[in-house]
Wavefront OBJ file of the C-alpha trace (Angstrom):
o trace
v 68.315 164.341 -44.516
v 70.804 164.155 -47.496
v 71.782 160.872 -49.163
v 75.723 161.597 -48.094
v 74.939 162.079 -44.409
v 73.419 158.423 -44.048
v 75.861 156.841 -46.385
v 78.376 158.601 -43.782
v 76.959 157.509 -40.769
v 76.501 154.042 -41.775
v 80.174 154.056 -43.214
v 81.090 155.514 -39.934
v 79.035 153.010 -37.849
v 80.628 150.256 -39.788
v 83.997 151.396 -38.827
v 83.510 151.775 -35.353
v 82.212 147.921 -35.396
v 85.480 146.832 -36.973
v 87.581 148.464 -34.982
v 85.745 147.144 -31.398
v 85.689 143.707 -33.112
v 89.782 143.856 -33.874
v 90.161 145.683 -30.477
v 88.390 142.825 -28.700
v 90.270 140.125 -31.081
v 93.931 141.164 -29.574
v 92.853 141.306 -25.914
v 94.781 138.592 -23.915
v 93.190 138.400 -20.375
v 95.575 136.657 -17.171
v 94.053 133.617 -16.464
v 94.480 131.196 -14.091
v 96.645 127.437 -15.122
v 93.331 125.586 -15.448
v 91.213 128.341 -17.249
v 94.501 128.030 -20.080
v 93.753 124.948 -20.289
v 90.396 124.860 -21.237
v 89.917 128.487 -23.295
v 90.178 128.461 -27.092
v 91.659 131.967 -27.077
v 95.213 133.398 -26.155
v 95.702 134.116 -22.692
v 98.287 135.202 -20.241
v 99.946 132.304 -17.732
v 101.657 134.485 -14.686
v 103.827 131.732 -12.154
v 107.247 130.813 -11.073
v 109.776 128.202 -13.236
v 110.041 125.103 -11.343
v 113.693 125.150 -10.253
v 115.598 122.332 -12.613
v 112.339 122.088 -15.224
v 114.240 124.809 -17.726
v 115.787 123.166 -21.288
v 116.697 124.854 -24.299
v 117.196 123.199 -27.476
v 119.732 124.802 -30.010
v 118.386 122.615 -32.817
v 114.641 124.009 -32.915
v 115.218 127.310 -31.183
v 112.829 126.410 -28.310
v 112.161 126.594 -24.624
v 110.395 124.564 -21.767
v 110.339 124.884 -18.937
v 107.350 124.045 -15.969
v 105.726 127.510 -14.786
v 104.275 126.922 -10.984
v 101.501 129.486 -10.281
v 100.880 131.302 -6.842
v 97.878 128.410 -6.329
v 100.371 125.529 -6.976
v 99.374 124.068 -10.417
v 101.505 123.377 -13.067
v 101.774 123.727 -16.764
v 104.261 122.906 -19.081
v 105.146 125.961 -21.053
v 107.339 125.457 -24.823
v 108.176 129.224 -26.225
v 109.447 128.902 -30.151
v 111.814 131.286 -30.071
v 115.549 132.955 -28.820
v 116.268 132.165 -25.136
v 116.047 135.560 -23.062
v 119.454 136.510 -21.828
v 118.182 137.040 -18.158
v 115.987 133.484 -17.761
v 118.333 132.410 -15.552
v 117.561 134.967 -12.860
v 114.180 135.497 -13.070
v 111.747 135.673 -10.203
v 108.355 135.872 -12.193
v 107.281 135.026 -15.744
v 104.169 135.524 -17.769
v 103.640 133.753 -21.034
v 101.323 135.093 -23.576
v 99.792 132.037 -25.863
v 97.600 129.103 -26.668
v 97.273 125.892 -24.626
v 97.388 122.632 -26.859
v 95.711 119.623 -25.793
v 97.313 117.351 -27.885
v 100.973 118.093 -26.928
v 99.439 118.903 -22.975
v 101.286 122.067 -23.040
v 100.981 125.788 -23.420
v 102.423 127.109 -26.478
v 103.889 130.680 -25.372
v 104.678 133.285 -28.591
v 105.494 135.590 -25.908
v 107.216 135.375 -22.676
v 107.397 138.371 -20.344
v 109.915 138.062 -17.805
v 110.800 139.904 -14.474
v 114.063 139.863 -12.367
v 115.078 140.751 -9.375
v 116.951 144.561 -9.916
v 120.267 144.433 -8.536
v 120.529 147.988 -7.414
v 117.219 147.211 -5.132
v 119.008 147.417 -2.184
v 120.663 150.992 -2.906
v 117.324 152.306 -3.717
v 116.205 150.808 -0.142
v 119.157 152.598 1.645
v 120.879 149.521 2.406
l 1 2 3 4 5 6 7 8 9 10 11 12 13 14 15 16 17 18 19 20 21 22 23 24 25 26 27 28 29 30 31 32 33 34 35 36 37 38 39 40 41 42 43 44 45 46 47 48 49 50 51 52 53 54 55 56 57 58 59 60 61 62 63 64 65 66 67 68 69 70 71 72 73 74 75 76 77 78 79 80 81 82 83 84 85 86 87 88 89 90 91 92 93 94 95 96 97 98 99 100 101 102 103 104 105 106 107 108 109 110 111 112 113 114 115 116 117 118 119 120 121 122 123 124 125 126
């Protein structure tokens, strides 16, 4: 075999590492309110807000609120970050982030939110 084809293949081999390794490094999984609180990764949250939980503070930009998941536990959830216009009337949220112990609640980056569609009923035929 030529010297190029092996100094290929291993460049080639090398890449392919690196790229699974920074593939595997962005994944965020949905896990349950206790897994969050115990994994050292970022994870996805899925739940309800707990009606009257929601505050927004102009000063620091940020959001908490309690998210309620299908099972019935609880996490606090603080998102850094603009208010979304539609919070108000949302039916589900996910929040993409990090738990922290030491504050005892989940640090969102992300939050994902659905809301009921108001032309669901015209679609329906109603």
């Amino acid at each position: 075999m030529k010297k190029s084809y092996i100094i290929g293949a291993v460049v080639i081999a090398l890449a392919l590492v690196m790229a699974m390794h920074s593939f595997r490094s962005t994944l965020t999984s949905y896990v349950r309110v206790s897994e969050a609180r115990v994994s050292k990764r970022p994870v996805q949250v899925a739940g309800i807000v707990v009606k009257g939980s929601k505050r927004y503070d102009l000063k620091s930009n940020s959001l908490i609120f309690t998210l309620r998941e299908d099972g019935g536990d609880e996490m606090v959830i603080q998102y850094d970050g603009p208010r979304p216009a539609n919070f108000d009337d949302v039916t589900k949220v996910v929040a993409i982030g990090k738990y922290e112990p030491k504050e005892e609640t989940f640090a969102a980056k992300e939050l994902l939110v659905k809301c009921p569609t108001k032309y669901e009923g015209r679609v329906q035929g109603e």
